[in-house]
C-alpha positions as YAML, in Angstrom:
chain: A
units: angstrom
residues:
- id: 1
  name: UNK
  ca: [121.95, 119.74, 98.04]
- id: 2
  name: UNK
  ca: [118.83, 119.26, 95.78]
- id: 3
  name: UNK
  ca: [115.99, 121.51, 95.63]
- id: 4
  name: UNK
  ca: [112.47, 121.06, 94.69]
- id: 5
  name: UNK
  ca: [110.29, 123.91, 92.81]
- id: 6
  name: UNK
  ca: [106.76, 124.11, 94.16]
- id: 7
  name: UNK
  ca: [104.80, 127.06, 93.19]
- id: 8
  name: UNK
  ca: [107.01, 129.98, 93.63]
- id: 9
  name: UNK
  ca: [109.16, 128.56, 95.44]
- id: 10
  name: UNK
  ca: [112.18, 126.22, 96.09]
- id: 11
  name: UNK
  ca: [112.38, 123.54, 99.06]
- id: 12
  name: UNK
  ca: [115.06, 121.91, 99.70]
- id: 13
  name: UNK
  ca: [114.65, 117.58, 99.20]
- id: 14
  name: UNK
  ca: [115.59, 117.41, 102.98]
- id: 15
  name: UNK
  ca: [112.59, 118.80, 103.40]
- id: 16
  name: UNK
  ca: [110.92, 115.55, 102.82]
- id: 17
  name: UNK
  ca: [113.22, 113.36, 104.31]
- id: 18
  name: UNK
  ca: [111.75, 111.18, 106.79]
- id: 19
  name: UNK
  ca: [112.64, 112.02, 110.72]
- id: 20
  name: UNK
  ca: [114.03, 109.28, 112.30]
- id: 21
  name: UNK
  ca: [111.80, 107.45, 115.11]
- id: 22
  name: UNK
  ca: [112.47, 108.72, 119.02]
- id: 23
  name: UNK
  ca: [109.25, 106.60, 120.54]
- id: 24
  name: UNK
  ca: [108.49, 104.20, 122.72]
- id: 25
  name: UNK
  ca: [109.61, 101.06, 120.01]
- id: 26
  name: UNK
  ca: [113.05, 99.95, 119.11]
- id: 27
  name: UNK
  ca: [113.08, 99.45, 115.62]
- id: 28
  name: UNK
  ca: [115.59, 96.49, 114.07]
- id: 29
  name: UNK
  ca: [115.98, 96.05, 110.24]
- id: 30
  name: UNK
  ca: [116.09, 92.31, 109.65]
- id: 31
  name: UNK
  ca: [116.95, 92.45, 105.86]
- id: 32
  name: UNK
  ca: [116.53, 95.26, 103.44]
- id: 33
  name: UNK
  ca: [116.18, 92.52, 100.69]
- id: 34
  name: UNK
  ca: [113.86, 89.76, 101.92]
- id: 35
  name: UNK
  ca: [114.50, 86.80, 99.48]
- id: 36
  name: UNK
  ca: [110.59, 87.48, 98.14]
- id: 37
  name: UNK
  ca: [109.94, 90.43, 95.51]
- id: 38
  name: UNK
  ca: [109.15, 94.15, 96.17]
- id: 39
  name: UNK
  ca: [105.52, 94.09, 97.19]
- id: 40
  name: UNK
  ca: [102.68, 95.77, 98.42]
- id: 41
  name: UNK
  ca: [98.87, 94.93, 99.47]
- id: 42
  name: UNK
  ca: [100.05, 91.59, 100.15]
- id: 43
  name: UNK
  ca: [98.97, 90.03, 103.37]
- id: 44
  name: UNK
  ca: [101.39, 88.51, 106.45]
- id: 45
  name: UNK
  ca: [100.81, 86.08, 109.40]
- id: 46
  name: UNK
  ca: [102.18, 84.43, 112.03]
- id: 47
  name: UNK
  ca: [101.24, 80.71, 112.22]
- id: 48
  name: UNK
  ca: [103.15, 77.27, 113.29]
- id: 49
  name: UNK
  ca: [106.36, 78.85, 114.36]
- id: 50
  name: UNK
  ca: [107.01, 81.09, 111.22]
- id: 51
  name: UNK
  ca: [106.10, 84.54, 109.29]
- id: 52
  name: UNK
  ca: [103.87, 83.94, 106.31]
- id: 53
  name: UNK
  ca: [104.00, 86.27, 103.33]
- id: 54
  name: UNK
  ca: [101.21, 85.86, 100.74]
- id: 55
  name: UNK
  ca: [100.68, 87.44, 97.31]
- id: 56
  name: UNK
  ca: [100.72, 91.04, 96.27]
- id: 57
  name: UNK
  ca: [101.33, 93.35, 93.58]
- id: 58
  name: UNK
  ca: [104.65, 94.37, 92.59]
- id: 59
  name: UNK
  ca: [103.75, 97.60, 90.20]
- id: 60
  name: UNK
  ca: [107.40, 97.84, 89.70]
- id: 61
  name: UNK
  ca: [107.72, 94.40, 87.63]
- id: 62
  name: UNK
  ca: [107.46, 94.80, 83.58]
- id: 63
  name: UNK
  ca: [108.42, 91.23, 82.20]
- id: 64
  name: UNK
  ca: [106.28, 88.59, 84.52]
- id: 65
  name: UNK
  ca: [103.11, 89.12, 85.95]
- id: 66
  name: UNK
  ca: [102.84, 91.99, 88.42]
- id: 67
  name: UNK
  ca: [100.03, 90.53, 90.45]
- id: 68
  name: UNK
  ca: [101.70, 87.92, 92.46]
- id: 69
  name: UNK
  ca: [100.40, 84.04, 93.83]
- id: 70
  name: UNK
  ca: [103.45, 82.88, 96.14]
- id: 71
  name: UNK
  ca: [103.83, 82.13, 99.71]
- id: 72
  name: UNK
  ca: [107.01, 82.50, 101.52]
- id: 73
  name: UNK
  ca: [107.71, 81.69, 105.07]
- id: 74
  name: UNK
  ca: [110.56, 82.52, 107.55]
- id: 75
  name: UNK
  ca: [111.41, 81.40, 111.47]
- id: 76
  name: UNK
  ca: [113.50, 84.48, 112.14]
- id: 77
  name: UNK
  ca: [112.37, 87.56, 109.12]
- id: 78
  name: UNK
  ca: [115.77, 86.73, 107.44]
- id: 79
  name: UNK
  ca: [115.89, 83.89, 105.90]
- id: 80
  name: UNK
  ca: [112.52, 82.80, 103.76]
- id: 81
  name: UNK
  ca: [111.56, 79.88, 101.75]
- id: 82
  name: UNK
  ca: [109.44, 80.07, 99.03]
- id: 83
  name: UNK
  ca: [106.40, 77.20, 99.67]
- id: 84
  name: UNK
  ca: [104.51, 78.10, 96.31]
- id: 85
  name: UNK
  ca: [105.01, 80.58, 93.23]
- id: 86
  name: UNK
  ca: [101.37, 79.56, 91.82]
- id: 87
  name: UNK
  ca: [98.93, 79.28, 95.04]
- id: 88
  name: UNK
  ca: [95.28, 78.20, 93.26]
- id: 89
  name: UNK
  ca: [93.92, 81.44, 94.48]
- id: 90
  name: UNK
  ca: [95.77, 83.31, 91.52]
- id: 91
  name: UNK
  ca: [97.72, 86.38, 91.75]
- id: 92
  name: UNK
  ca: [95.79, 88.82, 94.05]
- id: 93
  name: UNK
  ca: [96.20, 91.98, 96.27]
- id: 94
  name: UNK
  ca: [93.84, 94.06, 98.67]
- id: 95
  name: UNK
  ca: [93.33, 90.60, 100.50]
- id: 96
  name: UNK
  ca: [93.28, 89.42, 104.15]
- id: 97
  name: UNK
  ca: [94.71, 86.82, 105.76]
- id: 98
  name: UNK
  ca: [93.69, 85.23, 109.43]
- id: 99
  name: UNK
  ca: [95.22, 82.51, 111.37]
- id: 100
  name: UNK
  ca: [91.53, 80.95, 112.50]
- id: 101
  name: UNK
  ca: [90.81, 77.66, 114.12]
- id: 102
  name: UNK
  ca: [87.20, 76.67, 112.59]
- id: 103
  name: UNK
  ca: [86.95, 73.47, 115.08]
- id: 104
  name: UNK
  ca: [89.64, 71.54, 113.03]
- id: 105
  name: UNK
  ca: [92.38, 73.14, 113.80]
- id: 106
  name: UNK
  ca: [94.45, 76.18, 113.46]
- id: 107
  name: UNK
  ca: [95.04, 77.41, 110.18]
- id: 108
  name: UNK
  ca: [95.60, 80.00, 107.75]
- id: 109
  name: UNK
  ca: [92.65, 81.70, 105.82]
- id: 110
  name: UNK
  ca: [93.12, 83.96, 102.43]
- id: 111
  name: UNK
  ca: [89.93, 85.95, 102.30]
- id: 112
  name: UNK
  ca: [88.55, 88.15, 99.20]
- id: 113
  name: UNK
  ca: [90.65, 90.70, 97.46]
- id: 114
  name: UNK
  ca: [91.40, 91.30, 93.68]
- id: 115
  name: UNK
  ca: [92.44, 88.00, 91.51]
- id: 116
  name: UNK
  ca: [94.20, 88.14, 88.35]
- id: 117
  name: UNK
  ca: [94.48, 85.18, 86.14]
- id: 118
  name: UNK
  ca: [97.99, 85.00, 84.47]
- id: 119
  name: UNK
  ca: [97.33, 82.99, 81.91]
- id: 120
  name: UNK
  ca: [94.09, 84.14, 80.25]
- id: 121
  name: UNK
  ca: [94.49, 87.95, 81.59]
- id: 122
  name: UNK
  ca: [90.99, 87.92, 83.52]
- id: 123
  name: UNK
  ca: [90.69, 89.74, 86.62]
- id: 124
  name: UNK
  ca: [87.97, 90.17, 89.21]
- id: 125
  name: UNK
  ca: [87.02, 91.56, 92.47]
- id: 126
  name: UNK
  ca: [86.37, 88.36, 94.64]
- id: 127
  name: UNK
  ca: [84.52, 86.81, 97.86]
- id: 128
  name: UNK
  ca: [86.23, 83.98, 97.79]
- id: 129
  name: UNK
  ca: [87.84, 81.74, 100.88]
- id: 130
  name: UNK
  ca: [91.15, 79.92, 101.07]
- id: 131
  name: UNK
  ca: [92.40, 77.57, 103.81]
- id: 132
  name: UNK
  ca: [95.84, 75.94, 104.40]
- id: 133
  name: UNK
  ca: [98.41, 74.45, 107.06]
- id: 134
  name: UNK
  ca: [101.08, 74.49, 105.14]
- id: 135
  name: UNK
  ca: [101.10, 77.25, 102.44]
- id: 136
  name: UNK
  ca: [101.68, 75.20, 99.44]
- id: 137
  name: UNK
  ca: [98.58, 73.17, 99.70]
- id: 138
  name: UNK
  ca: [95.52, 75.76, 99.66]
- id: 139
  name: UNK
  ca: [91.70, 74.24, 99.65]
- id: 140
  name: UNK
  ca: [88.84, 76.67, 98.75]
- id: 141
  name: UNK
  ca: [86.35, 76.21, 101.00]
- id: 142
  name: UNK
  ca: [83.78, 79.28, 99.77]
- id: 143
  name: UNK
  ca: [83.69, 79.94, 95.88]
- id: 144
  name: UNK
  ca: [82.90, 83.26, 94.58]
- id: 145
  name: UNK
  ca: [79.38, 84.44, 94.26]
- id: 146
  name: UNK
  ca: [78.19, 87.55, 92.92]
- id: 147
  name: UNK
  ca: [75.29, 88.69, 94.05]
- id: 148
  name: UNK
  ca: [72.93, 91.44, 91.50]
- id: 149
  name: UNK
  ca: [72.72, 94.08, 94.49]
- id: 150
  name: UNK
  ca: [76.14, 94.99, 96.20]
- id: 151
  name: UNK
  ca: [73.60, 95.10, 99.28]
- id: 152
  name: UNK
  ca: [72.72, 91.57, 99.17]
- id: 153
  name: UNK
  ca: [71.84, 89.87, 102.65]
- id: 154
  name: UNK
  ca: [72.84, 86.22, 101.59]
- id: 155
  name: UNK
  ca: [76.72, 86.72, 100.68]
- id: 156
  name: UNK
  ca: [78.85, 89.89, 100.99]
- id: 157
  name: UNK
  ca: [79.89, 91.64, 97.49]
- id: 158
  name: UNK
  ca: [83.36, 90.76, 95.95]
- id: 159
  name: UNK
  ca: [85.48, 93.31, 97.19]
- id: 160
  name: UNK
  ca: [89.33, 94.28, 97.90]
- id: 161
  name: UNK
  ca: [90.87, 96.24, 101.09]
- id: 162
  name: UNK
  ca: [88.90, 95.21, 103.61]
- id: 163
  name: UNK
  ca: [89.88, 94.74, 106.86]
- id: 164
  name: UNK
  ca: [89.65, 91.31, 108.53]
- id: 165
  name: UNK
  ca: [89.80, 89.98, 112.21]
- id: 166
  name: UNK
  ca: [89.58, 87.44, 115.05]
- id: 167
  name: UNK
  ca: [87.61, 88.38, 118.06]
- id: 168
  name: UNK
  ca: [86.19, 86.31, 120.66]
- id: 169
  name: UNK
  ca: [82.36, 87.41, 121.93]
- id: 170
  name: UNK
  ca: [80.39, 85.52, 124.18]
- id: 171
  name: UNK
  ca: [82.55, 82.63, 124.44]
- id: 172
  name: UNK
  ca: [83.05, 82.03, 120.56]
- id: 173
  name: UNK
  ca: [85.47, 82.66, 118.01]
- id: 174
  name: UNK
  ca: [84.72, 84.88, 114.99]
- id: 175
  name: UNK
  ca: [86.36, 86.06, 111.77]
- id: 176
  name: UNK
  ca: [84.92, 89.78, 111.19]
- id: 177
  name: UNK
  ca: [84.78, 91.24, 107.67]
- id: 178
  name: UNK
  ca: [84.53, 94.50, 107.62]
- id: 179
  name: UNK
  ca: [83.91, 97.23, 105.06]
- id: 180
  name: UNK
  ca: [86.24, 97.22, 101.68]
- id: 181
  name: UNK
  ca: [85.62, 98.64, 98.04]
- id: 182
  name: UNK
  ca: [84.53, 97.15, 94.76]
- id: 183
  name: UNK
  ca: [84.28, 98.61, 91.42]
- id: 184
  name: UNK
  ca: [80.83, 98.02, 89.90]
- id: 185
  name: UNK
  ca: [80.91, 97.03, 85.61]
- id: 186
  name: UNK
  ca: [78.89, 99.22, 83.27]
- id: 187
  name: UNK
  ca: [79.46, 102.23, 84.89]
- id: 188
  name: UNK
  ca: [80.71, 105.24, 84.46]
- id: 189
  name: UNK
  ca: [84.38, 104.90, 86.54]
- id: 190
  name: UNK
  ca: [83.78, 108.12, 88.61]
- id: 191
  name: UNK
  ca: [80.98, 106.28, 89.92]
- id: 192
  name: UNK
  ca: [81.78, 102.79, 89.67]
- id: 193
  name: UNK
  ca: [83.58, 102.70, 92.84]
- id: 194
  name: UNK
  ca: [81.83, 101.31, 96.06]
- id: 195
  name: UNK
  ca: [82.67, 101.45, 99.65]
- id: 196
  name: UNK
  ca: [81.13, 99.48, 102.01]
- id: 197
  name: UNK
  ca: [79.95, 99.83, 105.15]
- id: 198
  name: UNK
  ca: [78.45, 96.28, 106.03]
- id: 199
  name: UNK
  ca: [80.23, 93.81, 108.49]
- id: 200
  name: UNK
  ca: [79.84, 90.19, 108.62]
- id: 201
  name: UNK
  ca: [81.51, 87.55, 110.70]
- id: 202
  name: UNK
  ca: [81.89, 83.61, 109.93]
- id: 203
  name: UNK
  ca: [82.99, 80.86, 112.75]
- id: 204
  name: UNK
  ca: [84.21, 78.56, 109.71]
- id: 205
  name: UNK
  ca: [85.42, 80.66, 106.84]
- id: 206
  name: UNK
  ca: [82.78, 79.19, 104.47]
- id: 207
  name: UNK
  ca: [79.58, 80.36, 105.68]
- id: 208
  name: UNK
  ca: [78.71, 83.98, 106.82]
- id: 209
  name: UNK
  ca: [76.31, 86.41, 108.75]
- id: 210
  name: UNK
  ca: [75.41, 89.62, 108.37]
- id: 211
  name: UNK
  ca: [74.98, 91.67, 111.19]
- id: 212
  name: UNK
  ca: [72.79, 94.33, 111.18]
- id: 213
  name: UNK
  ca: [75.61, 97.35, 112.34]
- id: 214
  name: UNK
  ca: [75.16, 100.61, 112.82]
- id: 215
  name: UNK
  ca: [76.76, 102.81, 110.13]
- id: 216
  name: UNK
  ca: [80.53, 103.70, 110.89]
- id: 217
  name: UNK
  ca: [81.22, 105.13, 107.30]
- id: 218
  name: UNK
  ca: [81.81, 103.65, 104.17]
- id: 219
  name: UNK
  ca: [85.58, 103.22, 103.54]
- id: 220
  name: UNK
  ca: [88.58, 100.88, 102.57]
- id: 221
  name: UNK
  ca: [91.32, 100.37, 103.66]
- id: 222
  name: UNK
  ca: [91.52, 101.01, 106.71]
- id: 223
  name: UNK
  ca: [93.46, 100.09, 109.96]
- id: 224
  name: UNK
  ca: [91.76, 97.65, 112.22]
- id: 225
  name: UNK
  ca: [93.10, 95.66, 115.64]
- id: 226
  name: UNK
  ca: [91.08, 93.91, 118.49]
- id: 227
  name: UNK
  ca: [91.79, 94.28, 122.31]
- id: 228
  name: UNK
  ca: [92.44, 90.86, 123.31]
- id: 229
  name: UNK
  ca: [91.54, 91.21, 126.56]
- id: 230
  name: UNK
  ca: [87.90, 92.59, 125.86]
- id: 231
  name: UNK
  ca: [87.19, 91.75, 122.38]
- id: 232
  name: UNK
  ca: [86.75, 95.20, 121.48]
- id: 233
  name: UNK
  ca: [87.52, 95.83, 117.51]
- id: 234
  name: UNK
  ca: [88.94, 99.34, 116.86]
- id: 235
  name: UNK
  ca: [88.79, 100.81, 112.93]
- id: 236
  name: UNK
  ca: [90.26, 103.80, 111.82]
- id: 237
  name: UNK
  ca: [91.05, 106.10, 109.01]
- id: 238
  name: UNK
  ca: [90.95, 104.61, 105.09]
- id: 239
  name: UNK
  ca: [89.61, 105.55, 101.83]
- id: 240
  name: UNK
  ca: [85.44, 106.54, 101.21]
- id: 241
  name: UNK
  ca: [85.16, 108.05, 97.17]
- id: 242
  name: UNK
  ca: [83.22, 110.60, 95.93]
- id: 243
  name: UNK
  ca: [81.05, 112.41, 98.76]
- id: 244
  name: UNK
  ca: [77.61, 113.96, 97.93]
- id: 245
  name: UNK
  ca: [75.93, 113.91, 101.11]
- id: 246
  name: UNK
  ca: [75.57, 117.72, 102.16]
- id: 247
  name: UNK
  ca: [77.41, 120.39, 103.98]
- id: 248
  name: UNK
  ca: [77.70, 119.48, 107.38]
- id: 249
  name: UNK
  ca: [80.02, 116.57, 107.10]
- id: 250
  name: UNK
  ca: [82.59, 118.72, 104.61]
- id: 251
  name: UNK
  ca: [84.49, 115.88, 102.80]
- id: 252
  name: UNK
  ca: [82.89, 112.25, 105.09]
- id: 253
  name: UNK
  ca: [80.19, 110.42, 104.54]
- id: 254
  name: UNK
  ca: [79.55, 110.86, 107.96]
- id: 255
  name: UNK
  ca: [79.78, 112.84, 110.80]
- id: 256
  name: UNK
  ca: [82.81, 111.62, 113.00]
- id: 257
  name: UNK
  ca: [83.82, 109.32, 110.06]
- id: 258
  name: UNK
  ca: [88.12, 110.31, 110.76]
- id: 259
  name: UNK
  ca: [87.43, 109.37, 114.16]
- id: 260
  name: UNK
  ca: [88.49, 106.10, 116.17]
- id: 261
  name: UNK
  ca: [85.56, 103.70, 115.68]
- id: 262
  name: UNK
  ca: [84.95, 100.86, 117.82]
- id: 263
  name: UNK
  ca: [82.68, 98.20, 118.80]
- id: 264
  name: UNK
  ca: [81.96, 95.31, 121.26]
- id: 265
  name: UNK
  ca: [80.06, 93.01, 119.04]
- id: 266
  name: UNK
  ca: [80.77, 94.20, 115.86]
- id: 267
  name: UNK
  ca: [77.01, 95.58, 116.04]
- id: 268
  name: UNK
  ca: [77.17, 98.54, 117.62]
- id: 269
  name: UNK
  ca: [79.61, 101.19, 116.59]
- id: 270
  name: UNK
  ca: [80.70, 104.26, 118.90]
- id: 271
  name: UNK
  ca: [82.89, 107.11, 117.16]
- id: 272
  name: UNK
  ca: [85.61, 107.65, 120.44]
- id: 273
  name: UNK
  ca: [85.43, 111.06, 120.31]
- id: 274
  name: UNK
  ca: [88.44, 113.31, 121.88]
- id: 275
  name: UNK
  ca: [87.28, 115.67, 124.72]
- id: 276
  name: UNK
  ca: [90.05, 117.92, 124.14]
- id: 277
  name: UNK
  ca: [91.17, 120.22, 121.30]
- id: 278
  name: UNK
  ca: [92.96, 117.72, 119.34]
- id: 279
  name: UNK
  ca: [93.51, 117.87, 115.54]
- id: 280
  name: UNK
  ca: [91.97, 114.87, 114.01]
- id: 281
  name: UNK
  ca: [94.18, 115.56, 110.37]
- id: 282
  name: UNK
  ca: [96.93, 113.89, 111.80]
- id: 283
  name: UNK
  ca: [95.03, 110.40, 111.71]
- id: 284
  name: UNK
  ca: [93.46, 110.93, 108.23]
- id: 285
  name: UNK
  ca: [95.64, 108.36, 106.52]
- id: 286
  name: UNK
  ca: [94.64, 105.25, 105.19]
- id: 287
  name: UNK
  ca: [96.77, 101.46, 104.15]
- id: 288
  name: UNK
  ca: [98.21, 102.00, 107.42]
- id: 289
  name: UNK
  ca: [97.87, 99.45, 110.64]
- id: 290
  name: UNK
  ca: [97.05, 99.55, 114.15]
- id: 291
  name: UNK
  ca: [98.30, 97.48, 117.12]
- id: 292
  name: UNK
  ca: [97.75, 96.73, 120.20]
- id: 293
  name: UNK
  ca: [100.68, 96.37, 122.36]
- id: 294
  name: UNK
  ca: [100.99, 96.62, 126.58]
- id: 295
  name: UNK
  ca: [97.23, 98.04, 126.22]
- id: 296
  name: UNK
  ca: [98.06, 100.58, 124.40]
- id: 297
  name: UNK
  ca: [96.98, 101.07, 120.96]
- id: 298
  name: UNK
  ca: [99.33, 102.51, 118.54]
- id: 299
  name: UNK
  ca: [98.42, 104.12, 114.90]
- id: 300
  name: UNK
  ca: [101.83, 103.51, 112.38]
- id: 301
  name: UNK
  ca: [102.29, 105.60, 109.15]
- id: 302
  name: UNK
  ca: [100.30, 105.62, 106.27]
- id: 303
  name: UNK
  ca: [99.47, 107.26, 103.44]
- id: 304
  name: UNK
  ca: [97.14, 110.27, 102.81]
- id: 305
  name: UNK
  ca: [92.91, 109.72, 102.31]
- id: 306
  name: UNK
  ca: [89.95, 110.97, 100.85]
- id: 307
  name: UNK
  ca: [91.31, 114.38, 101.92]
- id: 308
  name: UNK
  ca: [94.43, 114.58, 100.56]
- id: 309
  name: UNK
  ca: [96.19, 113.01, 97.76]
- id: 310
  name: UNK
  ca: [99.55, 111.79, 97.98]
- id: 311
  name: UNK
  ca: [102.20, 113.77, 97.64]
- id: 312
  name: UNK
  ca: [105.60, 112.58, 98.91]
- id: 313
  name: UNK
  ca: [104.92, 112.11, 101.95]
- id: 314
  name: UNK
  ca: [103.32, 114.58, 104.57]
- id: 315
  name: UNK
  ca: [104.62, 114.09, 107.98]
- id: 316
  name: UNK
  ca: [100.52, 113.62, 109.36]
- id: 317
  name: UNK
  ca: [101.23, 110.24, 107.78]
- id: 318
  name: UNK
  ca: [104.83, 109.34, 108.67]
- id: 319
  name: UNK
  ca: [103.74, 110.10, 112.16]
- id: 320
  name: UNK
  ca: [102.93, 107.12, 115.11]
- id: 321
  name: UNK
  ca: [99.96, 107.82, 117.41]
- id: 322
  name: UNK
  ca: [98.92, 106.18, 120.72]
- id: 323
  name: UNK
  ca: [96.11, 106.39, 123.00]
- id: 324
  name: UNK
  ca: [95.67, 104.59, 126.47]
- id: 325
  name: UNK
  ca: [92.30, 103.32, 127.66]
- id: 326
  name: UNK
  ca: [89.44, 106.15, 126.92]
- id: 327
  name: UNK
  ca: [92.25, 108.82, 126.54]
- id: 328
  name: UNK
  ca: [92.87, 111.21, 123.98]
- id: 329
  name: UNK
  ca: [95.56, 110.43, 120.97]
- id: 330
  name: UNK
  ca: [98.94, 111.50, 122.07]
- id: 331
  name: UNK
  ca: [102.19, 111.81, 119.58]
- id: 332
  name: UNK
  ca: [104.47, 108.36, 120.04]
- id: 333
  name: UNK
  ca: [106.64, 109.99, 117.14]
- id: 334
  name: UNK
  ca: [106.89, 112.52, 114.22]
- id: 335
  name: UNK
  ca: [109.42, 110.17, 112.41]
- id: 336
  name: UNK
  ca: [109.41, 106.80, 111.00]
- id: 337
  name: UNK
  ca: [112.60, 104.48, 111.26]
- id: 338
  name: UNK
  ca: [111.59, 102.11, 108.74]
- id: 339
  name: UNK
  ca: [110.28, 105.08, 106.47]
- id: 340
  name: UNK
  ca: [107.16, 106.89, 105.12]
- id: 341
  name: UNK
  ca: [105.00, 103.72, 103.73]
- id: 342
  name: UNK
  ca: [101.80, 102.51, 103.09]
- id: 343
  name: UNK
  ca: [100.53, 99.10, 101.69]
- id: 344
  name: UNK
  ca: [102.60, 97.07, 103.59]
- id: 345
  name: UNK
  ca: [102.00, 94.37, 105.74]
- id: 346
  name: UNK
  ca: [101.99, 93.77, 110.04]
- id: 347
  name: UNK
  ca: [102.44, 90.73, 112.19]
- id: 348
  name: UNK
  ca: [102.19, 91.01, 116.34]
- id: 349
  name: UNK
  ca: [103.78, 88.02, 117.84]
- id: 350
  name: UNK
  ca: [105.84, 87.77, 121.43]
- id: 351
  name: UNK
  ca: [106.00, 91.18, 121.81]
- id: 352
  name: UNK
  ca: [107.22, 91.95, 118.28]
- id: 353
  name: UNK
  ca: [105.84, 94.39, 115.90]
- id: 354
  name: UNK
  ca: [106.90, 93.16, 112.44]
- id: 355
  name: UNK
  ca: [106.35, 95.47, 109.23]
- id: 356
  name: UNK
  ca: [107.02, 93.94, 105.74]
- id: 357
  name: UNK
  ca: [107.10, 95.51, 102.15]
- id: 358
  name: UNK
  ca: [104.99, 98.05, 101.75]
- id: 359
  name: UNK
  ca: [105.70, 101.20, 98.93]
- id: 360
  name: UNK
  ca: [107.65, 103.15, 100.93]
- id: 361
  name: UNK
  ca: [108.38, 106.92, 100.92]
- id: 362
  name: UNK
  ca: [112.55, 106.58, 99.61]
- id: 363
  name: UNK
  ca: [112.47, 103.12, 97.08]
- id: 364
  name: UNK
  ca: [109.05, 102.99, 95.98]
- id: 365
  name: UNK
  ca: [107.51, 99.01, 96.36]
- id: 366
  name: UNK
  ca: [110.22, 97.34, 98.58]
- id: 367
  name: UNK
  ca: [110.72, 93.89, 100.08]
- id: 368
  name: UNK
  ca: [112.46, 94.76, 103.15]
- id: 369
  name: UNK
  ca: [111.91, 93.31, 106.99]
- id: 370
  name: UNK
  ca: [111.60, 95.21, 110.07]
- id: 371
  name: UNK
  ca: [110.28, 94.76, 114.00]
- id: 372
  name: UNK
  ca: [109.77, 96.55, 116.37]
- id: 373
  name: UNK
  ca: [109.59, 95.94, 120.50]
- id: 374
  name: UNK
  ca: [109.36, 97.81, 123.50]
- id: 375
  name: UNK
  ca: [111.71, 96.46, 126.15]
...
């Protein structure tokens, strides 16, 4: 048995070890070597009959160029064929990715993140839009623009790890944008980092609104799912910087900010506060997803915020959450069968639950397959 030193004293590795999952899913492990590379802040869909996987960042890769521009797709998680190794929209990570019909049909949307360009080495945050059918032919149908003020009312800021989603309200279909980070130039780099706490929404991909929303907290990357039978969009956890606002909010930028956030409208934001004494550390944990499955929304692992740094893996963040309708969080799990991980990706299709890649807590970046279903 191996033994850790901490302080003063040892701990044994078991310690660490990942408990294995007794909740409400049955977890399968398709592949633990997916025919794409180890990944992670890649994005994943599910569109014409298949999974998509699109770009990444593989930290782990030392010859080629870490920051990654394929598309792979698969019919059953196992088997994948590569569609692309050099989309247009250059090697990138901390993107989004919808499956959006903007009146032409249903299709697949890339949306901001951070590009790298592999041949002359420059990289930027971006705003950019990308739409395809068949994930080797990608059309840009909104350049990047970079506005003076990251506040700017005409175009949201380049930006990385923000969440993206499709909600229907009032009888139309939107794509929501919602908060991310950016990293400002000519500043010092404690303080070049900005979160954002804007939200826009687009019906085409190419041309967006801002919505003048209530603040729910600057942060990135965050968790974010929509009740498909209201429309309701649910945020929670993620990443928010430095902090100088004042006492009474200890480490937030706002009061209630590690609460559930959610919103009708994307307008108005209402922090759903717990009546009882629960402890809200166990959702601070950010690059983690949320689903919505039988009504029930479910929080999966993560790694550790703006609170804590990452060490290992604490089991707040290995843990799965759930919480019926205007109830209080209650534990699905302490234990994770497809590991402590964060960064990875989630598709929800026909009752499956699919996690891909993702750093995990045992093998670091990894490229394996999992889903889960409740039967």
């Amino acid at each position: 048995m191996a033994f850790l030193l901490t302080g003063c004293e040892l701990e044994s590795y078991d310690d660490y070890r990942t408990p294995p999952y007794d909740g409400d899913f049955t977890w399968t492990e398709v592949t633990a070597k997916a025919d794409w590379c180890n990944r992670w802040d890649h994005s994943a869909v599910y569109f014409d009959g298949k999974l998509w996987v699109m770009g990444g960042y593989n930290l782990g890769e030392v010859v080629d160029d870490p920051y990654l521009e394929d598309v792979w797709s698969s019919e059953d998680g196992e088997s994948w064929t590569q569609e692309t190794d050099n989309a247009p929209w250059l090697g990138r990570r901390g993107h989004a990715s919808v499956v959006f019909d903007d009146g032409s049909g249903p299709a697949m949307f890339i949306i901001g993140g951070f590009e790298v360009d592999e041949e002359s080495g420059h990289r930027q945050y971006t705003n950019d839009v990308w739409k395809s059918i068949d994930g080797e032919n990608w059309e840009q149908i909104k350049p990047r623009t970079c506005a003076v003020n990251p506040d700017s009312l005409n175009d949201w800021f380049p930006r990385f790890n923000h969440a993206c989603v499709v909600a229907n309200h009032d009888g139309i279909d939107y794509i929501y944008l919602i908060g991310g980070a950016t990293m400002l130039e000519d500043h010092n780099s404690r303080y070049s980092m900005v979160y954002f706490n804007d939200v826009w929404r687009s019906t085409n991909g190419a041309e967006w609104e801002k919505l003048n929303n209530n603040d729910y907290g600057i942060r990135s990357e965050h968790a974010a799912t929509v009740d498909p039978a209201t429309g309701r969009i649910f945020i929670q956890g993620g990443m928010h910087g430095v902090v100088f606002e004042g006492e009474n909010y200890g480490n937030h930028p706002l009061e209630n900010w590690q609460y559930l956030w959610s919103s009708l409208d994307g307008v108005t934001w209402e922090a759903e506060n717990d009546f009882s004494d629960f402890d809200q550390s166990y959702l601070w944990r950010a690059e983690h997803h949320m689903v919505m499955y039988n009504d029930v929304l479910y929080t999966l692992p993560g790694k550790s915020n703006s609170n804590e740094h990452f060490h290992f893996a604490r089991r707040q963040d290995v843990s799965s959450w759930k919480r019926f309708d205007s109830e209080d969080w209650m534990l699905d799990s302490n234990g994770s069968d497809f590991d402590g991980r964060y960064g990875y990706a989630i598709v929800q299709h026909d009752k499956k639950v699919w996690v891909l890649g993702g750093v995990t807590n045992s093998n670091g970046q990894d490229n394996d397959v999992w889903y889960g279903e409740i039967e």
